[in-house]
N, C-alpha and C positions, 0 to 999 in steps of 0.2 A: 553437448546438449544444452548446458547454460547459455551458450551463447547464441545459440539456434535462439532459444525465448525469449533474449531480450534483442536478435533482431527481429523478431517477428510482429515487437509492438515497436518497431523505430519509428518516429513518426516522419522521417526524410520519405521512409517508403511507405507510410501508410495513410499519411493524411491528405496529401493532393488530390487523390478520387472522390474524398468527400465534399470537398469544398463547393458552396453553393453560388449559384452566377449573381454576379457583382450587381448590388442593384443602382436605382436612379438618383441616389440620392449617396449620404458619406457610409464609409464603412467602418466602423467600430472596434479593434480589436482588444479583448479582455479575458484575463484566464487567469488559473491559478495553478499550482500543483509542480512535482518533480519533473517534469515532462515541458510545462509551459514554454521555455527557452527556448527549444527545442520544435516545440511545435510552434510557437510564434514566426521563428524562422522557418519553415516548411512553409507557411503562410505565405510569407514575403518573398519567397522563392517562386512561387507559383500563382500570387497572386499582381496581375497586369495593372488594375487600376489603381487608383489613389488610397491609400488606408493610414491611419493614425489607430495607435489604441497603448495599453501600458497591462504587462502580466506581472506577475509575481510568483517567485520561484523560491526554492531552499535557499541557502548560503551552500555554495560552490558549483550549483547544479545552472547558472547563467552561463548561456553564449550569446556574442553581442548581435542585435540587431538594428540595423537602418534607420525603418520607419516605428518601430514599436519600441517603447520603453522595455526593460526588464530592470523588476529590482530584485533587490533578496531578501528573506525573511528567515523569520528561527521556525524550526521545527524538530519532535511532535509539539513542543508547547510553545504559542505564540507568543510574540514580542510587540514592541515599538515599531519598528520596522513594518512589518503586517499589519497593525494596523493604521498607518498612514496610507499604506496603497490599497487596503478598500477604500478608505474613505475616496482617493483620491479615483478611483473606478468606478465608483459611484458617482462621483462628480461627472467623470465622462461619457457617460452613458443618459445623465438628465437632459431634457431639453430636445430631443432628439421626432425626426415625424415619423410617419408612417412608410415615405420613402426610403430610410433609413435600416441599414442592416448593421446589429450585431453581431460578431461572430465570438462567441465564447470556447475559450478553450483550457480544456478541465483535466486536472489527472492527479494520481493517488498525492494526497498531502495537502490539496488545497486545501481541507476545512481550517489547520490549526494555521495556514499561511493567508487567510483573507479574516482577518481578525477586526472586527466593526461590533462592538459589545452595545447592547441594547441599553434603552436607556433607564440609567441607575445603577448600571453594573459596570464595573472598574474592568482594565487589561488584566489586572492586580487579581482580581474573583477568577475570570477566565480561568486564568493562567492556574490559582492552586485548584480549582474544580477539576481542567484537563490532568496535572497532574495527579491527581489523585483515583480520578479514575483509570488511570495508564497503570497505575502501581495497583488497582484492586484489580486489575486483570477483565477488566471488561469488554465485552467484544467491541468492535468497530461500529456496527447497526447503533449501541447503547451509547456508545459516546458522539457519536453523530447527530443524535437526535437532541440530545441534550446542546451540542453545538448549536442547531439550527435555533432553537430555541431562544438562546443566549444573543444571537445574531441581530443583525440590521440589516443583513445583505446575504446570509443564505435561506436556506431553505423557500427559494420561489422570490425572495425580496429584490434581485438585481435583477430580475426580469420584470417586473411590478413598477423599478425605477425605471429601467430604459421604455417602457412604453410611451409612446405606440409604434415605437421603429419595431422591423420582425427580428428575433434572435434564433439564431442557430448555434448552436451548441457540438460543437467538439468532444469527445470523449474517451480517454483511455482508462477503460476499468482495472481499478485495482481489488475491486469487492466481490467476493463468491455471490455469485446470481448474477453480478453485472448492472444489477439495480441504479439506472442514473440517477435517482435522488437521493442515493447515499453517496455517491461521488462525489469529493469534494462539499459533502453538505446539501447538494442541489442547491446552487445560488439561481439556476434556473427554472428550476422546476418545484410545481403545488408538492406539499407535504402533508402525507397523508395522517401523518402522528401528531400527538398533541402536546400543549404545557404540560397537563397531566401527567402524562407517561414519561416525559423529561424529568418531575420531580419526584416522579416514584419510585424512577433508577436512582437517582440522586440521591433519597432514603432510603434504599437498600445498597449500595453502595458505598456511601462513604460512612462515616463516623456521625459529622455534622455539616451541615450545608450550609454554607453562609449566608447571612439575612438578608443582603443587598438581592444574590439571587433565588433564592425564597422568594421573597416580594416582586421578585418580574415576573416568576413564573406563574405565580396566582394572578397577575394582572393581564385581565385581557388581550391588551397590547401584545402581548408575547407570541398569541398563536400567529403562526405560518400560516402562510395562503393556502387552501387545500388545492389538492390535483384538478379542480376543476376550474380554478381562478388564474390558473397559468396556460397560456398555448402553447405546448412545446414541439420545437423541430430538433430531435438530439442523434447525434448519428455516431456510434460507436464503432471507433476506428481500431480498434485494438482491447484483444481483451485476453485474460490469463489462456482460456480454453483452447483459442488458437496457439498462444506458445507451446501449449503441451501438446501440441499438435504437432509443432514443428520439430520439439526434444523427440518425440515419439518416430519420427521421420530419422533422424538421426539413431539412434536405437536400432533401428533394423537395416539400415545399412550398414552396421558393425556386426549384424548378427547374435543381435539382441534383442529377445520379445517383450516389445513393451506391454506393462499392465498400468493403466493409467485411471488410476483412484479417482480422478476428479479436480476440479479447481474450485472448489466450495468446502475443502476440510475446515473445520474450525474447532476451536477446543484449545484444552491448558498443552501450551509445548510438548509438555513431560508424556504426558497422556496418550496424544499423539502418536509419540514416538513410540510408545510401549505396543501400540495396537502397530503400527508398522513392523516392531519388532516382529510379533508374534505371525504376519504374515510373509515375511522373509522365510523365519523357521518353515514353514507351512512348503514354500517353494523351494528352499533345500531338500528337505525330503525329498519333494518328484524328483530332483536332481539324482538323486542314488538311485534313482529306478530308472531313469530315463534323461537324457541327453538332453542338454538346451538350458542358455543362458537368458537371466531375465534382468527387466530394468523397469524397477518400481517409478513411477513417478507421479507427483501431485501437487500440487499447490491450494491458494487459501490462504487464511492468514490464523495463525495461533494467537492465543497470547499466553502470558503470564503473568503468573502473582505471584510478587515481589516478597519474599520472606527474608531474606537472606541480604549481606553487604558486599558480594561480587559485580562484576563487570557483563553483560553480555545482552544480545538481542534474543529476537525468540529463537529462530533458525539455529545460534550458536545452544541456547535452551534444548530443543530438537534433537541437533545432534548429540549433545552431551548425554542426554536420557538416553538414546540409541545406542550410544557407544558403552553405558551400562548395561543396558538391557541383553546385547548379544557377546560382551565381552570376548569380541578377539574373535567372532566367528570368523574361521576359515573361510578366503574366496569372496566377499560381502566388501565392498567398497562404497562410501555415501559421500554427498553433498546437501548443504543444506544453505541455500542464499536467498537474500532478498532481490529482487530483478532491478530494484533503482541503485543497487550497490551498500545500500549503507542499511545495515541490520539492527536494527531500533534509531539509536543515537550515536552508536559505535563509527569506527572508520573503516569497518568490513564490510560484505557484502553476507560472508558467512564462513560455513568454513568445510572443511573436507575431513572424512573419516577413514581409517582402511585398519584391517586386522590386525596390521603390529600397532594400532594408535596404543591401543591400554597395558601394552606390553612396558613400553615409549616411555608412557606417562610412570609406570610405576617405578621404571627405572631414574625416573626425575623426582622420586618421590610425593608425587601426586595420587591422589586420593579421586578416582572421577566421583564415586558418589559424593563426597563430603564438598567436590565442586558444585557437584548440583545442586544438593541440598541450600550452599549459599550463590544460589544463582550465577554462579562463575563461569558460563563456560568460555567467554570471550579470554579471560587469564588460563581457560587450560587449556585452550589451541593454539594459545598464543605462543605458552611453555612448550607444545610440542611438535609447535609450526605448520600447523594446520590451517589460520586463519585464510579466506579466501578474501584478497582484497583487490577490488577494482576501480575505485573512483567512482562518481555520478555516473550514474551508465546514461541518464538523459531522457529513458525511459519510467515505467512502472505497472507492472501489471500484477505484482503481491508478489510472492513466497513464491521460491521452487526449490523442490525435493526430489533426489532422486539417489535410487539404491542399487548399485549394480551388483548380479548374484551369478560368479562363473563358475559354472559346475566343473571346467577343468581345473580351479585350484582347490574346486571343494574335494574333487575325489581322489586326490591326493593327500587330502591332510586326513580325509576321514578315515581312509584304509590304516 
């Protein structure tokens, strides 16, 4: 089922149909995000006429292409690296006419990978503001906006630059709702949110707010173009809702009834888990009355807040709190990955649970609550060899989750 989702956002098979006819003048190509490389290449694969352009990807997530640059940058918190190739994407997109087509191409990661800080504010502020909102656990919408803010080239500003060529915009969602202006920041598209609301997460959020960006955010200069100052052409080629589409396809050709929560969950890992927990239970029960195996599955993106000195992403989070919560339930087997492979900052994608894990663990002398409590779960699936690890998958369309519940090993353990 994992891997049904993340071919389902591949962009070898999904980006070609959207592609827009070649206009009269040069074409542009410019992106960002775990996917970029990847979609750059589906480009230049299927695209006949002349193109020049330069993307930007994670570190490890490049494959080489011909006509278009790729570099690599850090992520979730930006570097040097990132921001030389906005600058340098901004450079290529000025100067351009009306005959002119951009083609941007966007997918989960690019805000912290087109890193262009507004002026007065350091890579240096970025960088401890992103982390610190990563570590308070704030959603995605919250630190994005504060991104756009901090920017020179997202939120609507690299369309604003390339004018008055026309840009089309590429899109693989990784954000519950699918919302393009939170992908990647919207470097193409009006921004409906303000300085305001960027300093107000900011004051509820951190501790202290640095003075440099304090004073951009009161400054006029800071706001975003609104939705109305930008023309957008965005065609979203991929997006969570179809993966679960796909995992769910797969599910009933095993003879497995998918129930499918959604691709917009959001909320503290742990929490999550707990509300999953408790609708597993729910679907055990019919199981002793009646015949028929089920497969939870969802996506979305959690997060969490950072208490504790362990190792781990949200997914490895996720499942750890699940793996408390049913402790060894009979016949319940899970998975909990991210779809670009790599589960926060780790080298996993996520990891895998089954009924003898807590058995496993305690015979390793492991503690799963006292793991979770210190955010560990990446060190306890590690110890009990759970971790699920697969490389840059190339793609990204957020989190996926899935619970399988067989009523033939439940009613045998229950009897």
């Amino acid at each position: 089922m994992f891997d049904a989702a993340v071919d389902a956002a591949s962009p070898a098979s999904r980006l070609p149909s959207f592609l827009p006819d070649p206009p009269r003048g040069r074409t542009i190509v410019v992106g960002a995000g775990k996917a970029a490389a990847a979609m750059a290449r589906a480009v230049e694969t299927h695209w006949p006429e002349p193109l020049s352009g330069l993307v930007v990807t994670r570190y490890g997530h490049a494959i080489p292409c011909e006509r278009i640059e790729v570099v690599e940058a850090a992520h979730p918190v930006s570097d040097a690296a990132g921001a030389r190739a906005a600058q340098a994407i901004l450079e290529r997109v000025r100067g351009l006419t009306e005959d002119d087509l951009v083609l941007c191409l966007l997918s989960g990661g690019g805000s912290a990978l087109l890193a262009a800080p507004g002026e007065g504010v350091t890579l240096a502020d970025k960088q401890a503001v992103t982390r610190a909102l990563l570590k308070s656990g704030a959603p995605i919408g919250e630190i994005n906006c504060v991104r756009k803010h901090l920017s020179a080239i997202k939120g609507g500003r690299l369309a604003l630059a390339a004018a008055p060529a026309k840009v089309v915009t590429l899109v693989i969602s990784d954000v519950p709702g699918d919302d393009p202006a939170v992908i990647a920041s919207g470097p193409t598209l009006g921004d409906p949110r303000t300085s305001a609301e960027a300093l107000a997460i900011l004051e509820r959020r951190l501790d202290t707010v640095p003075d440099a960006v304090r004073a951009w955010l009161l400054d006029p200069r800071s706001e975003t173009p609104g939705p109305d100052a930008v023309r957008a052409d965005v065609r979203m080629i991929a997006t969570p809702a179809k993966s679960l589409e796909a995992a769910a396809a797969v599910a009933r050709e095993h003879g497995y009834t998918p129930v499918v929560l959604g691709d917009r969950i959001e909320g503290e890992a742990r929490e999550i888990a707990g509300e999953h927990a408790d609708l597993v239970q729910c679907l055990m029960a019919l199981t002793r009355r009646r015949r028929g195996r089920w497969a939870v599955l969802s996506g979305g993106e959690t997060t969490v807040t950072v208490r504790g000195g362990g190792r781990g992403g949200r997914n490895a989070e996720f499942l750890l709190a699940l793996a408390v919560a049913l402790d060894g339930l009979p016949g319940v087997h899970a998975l909990a990955a991210d779809t670009d492979g790599i589960d926060g900052s780790e080298d996993n994608a996520g990891a895998v649970l089954g009924p003898e894990t807590p058995t496993l663990a305690r015979r390793l002398g492991l503690n799963a609550r006292d793991r979770l409590d210190d955010n560990d779960g990446y060190g306890f699936f590690q110890a009990v060899g759970g971790l699920v690890v697969t490389g840059p998958t190339l793609t990204n369309v957020n989190d996926f989750r899935a619970i399988l519940i067989d009523p033939s090993v439940a009613s045998r353990e229950f009897r």
